[in-house]
C-alpha positions in Angstrom: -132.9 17.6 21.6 -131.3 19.4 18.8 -127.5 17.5 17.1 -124.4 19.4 16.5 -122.5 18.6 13.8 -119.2 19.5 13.5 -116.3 18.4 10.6 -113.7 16.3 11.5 -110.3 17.3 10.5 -109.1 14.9 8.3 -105.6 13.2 8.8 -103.4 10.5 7.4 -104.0 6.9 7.2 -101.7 4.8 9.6 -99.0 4.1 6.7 -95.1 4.3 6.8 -95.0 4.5 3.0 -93.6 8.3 2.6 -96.1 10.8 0.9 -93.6 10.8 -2.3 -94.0 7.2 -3.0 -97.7 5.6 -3.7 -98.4 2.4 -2.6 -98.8 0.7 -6.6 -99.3 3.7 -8.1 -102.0 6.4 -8.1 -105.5 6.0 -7.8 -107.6 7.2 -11.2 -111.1 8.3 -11.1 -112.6 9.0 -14.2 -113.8 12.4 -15.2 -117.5 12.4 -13.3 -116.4 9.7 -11.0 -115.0 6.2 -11.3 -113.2 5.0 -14.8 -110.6 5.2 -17.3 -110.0 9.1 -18.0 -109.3 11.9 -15.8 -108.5 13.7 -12.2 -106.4 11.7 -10.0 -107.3 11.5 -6.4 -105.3 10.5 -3.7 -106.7 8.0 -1.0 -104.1 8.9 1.8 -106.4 10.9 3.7 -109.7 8.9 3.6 -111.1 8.5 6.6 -112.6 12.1 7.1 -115.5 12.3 9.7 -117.9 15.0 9.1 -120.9 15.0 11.8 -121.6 13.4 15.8 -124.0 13.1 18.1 -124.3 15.0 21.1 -121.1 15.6 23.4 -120.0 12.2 22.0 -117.3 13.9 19.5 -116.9 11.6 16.5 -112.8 11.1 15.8 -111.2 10.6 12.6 -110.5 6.7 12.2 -106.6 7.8 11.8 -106.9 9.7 14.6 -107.0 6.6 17.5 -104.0 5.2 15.5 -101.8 8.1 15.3 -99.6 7.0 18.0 -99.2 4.4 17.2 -98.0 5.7 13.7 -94.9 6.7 15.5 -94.1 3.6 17.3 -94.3 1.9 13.6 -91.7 4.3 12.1 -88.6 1.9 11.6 -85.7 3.4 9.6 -84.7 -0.3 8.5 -87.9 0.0 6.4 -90.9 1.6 5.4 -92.6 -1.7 4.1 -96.6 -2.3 4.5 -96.1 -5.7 4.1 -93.7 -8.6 5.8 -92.8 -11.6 3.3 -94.7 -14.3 5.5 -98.2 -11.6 4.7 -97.2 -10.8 1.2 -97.4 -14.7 0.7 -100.7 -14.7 2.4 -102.3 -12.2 0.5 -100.7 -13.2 -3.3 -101.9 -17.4 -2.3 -105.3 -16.2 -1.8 -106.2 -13.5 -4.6 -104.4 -16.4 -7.0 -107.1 -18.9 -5.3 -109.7 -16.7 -6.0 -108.8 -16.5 -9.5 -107.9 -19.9 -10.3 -110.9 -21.1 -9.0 -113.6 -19.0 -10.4 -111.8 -19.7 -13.8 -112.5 -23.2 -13.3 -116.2 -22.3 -12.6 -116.4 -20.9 -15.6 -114.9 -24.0 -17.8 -117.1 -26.5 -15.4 -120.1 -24.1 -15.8 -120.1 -24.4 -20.1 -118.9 -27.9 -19.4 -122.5 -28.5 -18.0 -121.6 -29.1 -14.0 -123.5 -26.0 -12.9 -126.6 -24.7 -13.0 -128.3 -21.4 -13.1 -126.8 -18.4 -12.6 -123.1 -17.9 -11.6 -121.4 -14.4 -11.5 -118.1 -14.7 -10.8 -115.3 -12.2 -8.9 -112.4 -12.4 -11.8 -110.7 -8.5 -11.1 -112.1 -7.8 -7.6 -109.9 -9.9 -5.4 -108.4 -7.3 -4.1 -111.6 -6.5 -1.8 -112.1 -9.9 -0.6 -108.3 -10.6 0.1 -107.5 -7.2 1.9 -110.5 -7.5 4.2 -111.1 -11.1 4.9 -107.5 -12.1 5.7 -107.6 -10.2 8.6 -110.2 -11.8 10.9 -110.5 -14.1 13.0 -112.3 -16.9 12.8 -115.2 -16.0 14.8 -115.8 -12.5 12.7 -118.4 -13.1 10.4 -119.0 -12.2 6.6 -122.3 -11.8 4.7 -122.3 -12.2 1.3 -123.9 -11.2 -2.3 -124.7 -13.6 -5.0 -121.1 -13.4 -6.1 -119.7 -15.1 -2.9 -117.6 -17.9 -3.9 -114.7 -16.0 -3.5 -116.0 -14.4 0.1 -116.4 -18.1 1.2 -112.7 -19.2 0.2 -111.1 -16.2 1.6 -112.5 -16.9 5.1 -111.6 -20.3 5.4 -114.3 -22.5 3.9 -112.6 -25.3 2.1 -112.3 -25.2 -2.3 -113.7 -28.6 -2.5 -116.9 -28.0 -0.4 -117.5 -24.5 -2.6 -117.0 -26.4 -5.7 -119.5 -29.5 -4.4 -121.5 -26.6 -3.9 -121.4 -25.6 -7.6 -122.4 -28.7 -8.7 -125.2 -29.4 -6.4 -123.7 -32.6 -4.1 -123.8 -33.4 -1.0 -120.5 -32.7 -0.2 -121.3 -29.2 -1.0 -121.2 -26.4 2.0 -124.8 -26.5 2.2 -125.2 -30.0 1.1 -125.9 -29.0 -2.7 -129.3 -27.0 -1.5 -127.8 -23.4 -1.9 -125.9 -23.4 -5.1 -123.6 -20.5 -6.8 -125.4 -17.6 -4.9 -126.1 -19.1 -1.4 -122.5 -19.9 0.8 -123.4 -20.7 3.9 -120.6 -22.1 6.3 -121.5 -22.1 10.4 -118.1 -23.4 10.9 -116.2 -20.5 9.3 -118.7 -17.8 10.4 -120.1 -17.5 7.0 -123.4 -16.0 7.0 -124.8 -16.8 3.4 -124.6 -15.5 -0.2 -127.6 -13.7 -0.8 -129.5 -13.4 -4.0 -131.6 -10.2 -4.0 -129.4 -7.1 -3.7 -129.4 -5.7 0.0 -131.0 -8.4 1.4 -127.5 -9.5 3.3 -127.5 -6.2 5.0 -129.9 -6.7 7.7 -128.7 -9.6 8.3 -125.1 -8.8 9.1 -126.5 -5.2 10.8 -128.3 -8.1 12.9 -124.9 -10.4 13.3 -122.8 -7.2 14.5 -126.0 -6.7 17.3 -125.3 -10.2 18.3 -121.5 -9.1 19.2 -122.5 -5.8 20.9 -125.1 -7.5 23.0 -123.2 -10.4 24.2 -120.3 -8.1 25.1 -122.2 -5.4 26.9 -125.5 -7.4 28.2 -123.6 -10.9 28.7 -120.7 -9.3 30.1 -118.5 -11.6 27.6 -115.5 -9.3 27.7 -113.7 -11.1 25.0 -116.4 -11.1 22.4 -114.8 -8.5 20.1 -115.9 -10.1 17.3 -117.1 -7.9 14.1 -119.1 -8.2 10.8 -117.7 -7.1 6.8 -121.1 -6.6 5.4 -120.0 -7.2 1.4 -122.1 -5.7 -1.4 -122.3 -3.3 -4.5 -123.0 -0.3 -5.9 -126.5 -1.1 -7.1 -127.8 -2.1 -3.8 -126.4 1.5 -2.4 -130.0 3.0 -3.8 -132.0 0.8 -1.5 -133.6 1.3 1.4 -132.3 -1.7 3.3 -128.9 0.2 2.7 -129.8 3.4 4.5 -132.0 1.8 7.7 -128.7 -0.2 8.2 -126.3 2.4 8.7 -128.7 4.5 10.6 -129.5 1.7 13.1 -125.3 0.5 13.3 -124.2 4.3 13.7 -127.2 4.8 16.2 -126.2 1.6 18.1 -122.1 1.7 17.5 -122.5 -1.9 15.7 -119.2 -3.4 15.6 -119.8 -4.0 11.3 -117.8 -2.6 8.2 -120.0 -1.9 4.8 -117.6 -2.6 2.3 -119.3 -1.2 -0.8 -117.1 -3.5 -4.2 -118.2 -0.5 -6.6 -117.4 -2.4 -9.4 -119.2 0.8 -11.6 -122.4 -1.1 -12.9 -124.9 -3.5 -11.5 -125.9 -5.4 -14.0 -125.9 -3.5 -17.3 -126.7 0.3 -15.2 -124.0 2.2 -15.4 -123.3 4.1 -11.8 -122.9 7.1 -12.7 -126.3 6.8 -14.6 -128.4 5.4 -11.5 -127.3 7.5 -8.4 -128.0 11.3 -7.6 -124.4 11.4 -6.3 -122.0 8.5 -7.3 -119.8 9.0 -4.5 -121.1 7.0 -2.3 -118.4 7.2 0.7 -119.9 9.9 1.6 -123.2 8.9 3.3 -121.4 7.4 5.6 -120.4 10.8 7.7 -124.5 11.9 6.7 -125.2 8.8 9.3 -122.8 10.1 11.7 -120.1 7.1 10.9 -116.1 7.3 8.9 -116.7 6.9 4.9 -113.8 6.4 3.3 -113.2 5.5 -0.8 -110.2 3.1 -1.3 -108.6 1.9 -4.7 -110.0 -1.8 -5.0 -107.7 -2.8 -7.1 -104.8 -2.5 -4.8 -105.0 -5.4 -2.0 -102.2 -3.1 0.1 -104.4 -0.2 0.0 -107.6 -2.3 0.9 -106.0 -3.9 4.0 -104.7 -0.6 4.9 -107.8 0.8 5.2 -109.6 -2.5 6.4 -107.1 -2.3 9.1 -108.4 0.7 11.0 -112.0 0.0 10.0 -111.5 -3.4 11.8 -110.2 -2.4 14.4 -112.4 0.6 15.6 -114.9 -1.9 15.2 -113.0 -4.3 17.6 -112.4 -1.0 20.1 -116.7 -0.4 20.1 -116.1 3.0 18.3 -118.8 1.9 15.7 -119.1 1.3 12.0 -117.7 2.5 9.1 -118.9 2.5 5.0 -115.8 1.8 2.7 -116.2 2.1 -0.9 -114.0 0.2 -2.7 -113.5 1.4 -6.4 -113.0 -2.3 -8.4 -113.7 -3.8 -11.7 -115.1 -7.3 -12.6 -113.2 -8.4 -15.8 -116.0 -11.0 -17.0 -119.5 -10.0 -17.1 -122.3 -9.8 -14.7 -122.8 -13.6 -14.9 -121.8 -16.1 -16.9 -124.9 -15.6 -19.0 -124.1 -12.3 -19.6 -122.4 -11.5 -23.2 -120.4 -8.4 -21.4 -121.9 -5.8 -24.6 -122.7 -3.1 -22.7 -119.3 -2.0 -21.3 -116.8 0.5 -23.4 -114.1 -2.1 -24.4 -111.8 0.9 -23.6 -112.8 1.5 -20.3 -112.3 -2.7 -20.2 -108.8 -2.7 -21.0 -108.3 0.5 -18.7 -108.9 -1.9 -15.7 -107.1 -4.9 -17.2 -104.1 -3.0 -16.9 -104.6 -2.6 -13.1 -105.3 -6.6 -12.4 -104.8 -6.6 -8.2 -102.5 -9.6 -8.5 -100.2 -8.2 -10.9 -99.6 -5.7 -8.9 -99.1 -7.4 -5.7 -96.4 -9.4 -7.4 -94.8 -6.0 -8.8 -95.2 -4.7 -5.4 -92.8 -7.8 -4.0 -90.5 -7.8 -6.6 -89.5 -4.0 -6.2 -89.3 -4.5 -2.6 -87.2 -7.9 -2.8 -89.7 -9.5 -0.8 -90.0 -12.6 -2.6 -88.7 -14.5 -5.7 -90.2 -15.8 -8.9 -90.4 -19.4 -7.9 -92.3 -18.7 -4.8 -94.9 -17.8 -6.1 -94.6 -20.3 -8.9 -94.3 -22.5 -6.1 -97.7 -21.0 -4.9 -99.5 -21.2 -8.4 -98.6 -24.9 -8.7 -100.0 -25.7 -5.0 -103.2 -23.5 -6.1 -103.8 -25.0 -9.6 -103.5 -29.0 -8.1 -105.9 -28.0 -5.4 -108.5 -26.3 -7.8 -108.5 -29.1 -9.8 -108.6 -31.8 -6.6 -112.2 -29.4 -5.6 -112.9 -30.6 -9.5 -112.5 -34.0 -9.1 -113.9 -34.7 -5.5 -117.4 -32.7 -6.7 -117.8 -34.3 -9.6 -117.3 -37.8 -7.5 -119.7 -36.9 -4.5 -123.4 -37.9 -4.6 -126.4 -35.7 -5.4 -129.2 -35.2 -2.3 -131.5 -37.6 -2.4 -135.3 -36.5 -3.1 -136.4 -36.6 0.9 -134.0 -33.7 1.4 -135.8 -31.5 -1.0 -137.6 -30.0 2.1 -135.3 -30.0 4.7 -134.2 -26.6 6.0 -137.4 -25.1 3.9 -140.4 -25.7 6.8 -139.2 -25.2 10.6 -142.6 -28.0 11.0 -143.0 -29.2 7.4 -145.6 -31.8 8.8 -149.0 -31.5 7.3 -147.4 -30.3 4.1 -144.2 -31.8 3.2 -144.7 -35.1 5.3 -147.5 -37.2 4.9 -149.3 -39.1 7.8 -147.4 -42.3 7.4 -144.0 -40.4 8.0 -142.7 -40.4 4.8 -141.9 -37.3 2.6 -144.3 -36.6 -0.3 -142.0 -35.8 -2.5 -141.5 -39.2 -2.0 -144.4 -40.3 -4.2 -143.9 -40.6 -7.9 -146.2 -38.9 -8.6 -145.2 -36.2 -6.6 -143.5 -34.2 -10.3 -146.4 -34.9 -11.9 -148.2 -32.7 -10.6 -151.2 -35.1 -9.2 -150.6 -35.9 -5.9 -152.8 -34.3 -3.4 -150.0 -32.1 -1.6 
């Protein structure tokens, strides 16, 4: 049977900001897309819904919220944030930061091994989304997850212990930098290879639907933030996802940290059409772009994504514009990137102006949040200490979790591991 298509008029975001005063200022996109020069856009009106299926008319995200748009106008004040939330958002995007700082001085210190790509500018993204599930919502992660994990819950000293490879570690020193895992806190792993955490949390979001329409759990309402970047956007893993959530009404956000280059490819140099909110509507779901640097923007937007989810109106493909202020790892020299367009998004660091944001708005004082970066920097350095004190695995867990049976090839016939036997690194034993 033939589809209809039909555009969706596009309407407001749920804000009580007034239209003649931006959020922290106004977005910049550069002059082809994303970066340091140009047109300005504003964000206000993002989610814009362009096709549907059948009689099932596709709605504007706004436009299940608009009533509620009214019932929020207060003319004490047109705030987006209370104190108590402001707090909440500033104490984790300093976490973030503070602690992947650390990495750094503990990875050239020798505590960590391999590759580690850290999230210094994109806190924003993590914060604004994260902070507002519940603990039995469930994130899938990239290899730069250390902050993903912290912002859902998963203790600093357990990410750190990760880190460094002990025991104490959130998956008992076998996963490392790029592998979080955390079934307590709903944390559905780091994952290495661009793309490959998107079936997975496409799969995760199934897991809700089912038990909520097939189980009849009624109160499983739970959704899935599917994190990843730009680079992965040209894969196919990408586009069978969001045809199989939009086809299915998967209760999952794709949250797209367009951070402008994967690795050292520029964006605009490696996609047909850079902006890549809008295959979301090609797939019959909301794509909205968000400034990334702007955690009151994000959660704004993450808001209404979340809860459509939540409602079973399907999925929706956010692109968040944001900027990584170290390189792609910390083996990477950072030479490729204009220093100007560098120091364009320096000026736009996501804590600074979340602080500025409070200030103006008398929301909070200068010792709270010193308050908060003293309580931050003693526990950073507590994850430090309690890593570098825990043990490493011993050699029989090397092939634990690897081998669903490992008999016949990690165990031997008397029970005991193989990698048990010295020669077992020598490369002679008969494995």
């Amino acid at each position: 049977m033939a589809t209809s298509f039909f555009t969706a008029k596009v309407l407001p975001l749920n804000s009580t900001r007034s239209a003649d005063k931006p959020l922290l200022g106004q977005v910049l996109l550069p002059s082809s897309f994303l970066g340091p020069s140009a047109h300005k856009l504003s964000l206000n009106n993002a989610f814009s819904l362009q096709s549907q299926r059948r009689s099932n008319a596709v709605v504007a995200v706004s436009d299940v919220v608009k009533d509620n748009k009214s019932k929020s106008k207060s003319s004490i004040s047109n705030l987006l944030i209370t104190k108590e939330e402001g707090l909440e958002l500033y104490e984790d995007m300093v976490l973030g930061r503070a602690f992947e700082d650390m990495c750094a001085q503990m990875y050239y210190r020798g505590k960590m091994f391999g590759f580690v790509h850290l999230y210094n500018g994109q806190e924003a993204v993590s914060t604004g989304f994260i902070k507002l599930l519940k603990k039995e919502d469930s994130v899938v992660s990239t290899y730069r997850d250390h902050v993903h994990a912290l912002s859902k819950g998963v203790p600093a000293r357990q990410v750190m212990s990760e880190l460094f490879g002990k025991t104490t570690g959130c998956c008992r020193g076998q996963g490392g930098s790029m592998h979080m895992f955390s079934k307590e806190h709903n944390v559905l792993g780091g994952f290495a290879f661009i793309g490959e955490g998107i079936p997975v949390a496409t799969g995760a979001a199934f897991t809700s639907k089912y038990r909520r329409e097939v189980l009849k759990e009624a109160d499983c309402d739970h959704v899935t933030l599917a994190f990843f970047g730009d680079g992965t956007c040209n894969n196919g893993q990408f586009y069978e996802c969001l045809n199989m959530a939009a086809l299915w009404k998967l209760p999952i956000i794709f949250v797209v940290e367009n951070n402008l280059w994967a690795i050292g490819m520029s964006h605009l140099r490696s996609t047909s059409d850079p902006e890549i909110w809008k295959k979301g509507p090609a797939f019959g779901m909301p794509g909205v772009h968000v400034d990334g640097m702007d955690v009151l923007k994000v959660r704004e937007v993450a808001n209404e994504a979340v809860g459509r989810a939540r409602r079973g109106e399907g999925p929706t493909l956010v692109e968040c514009e944001t900027y990584r202020f170290r390189g792609h790892s910390l083996a990477d020299p950072d030479e490729l990137r204009d220093p100007a367009e560098k120091n364009h998004y320096a000026t736009r660091d996501p804590i600074t102006a979340l602080k500025k944001y409070m200030f103006e708005n008398n929301l909070v004082n200068e010792a709270e949040l010193k308050a908060i970066d003293k309580k931050i920097d003693e526990l950073v350095e507590e994850s430090v200490e309690f890593a570098d004190a825990s043990p490493v695995p011993a050699r029989n867990q090397l092939l634990e979790n690897v081998f669903a049976d490992p008999r016949g090839f990690g165990i031997g016939p008397d029970g005991r591991y193989r990698c048990e036997d010295p020669k077992f690194t020598e490369g002679t034993a008969q494995v």
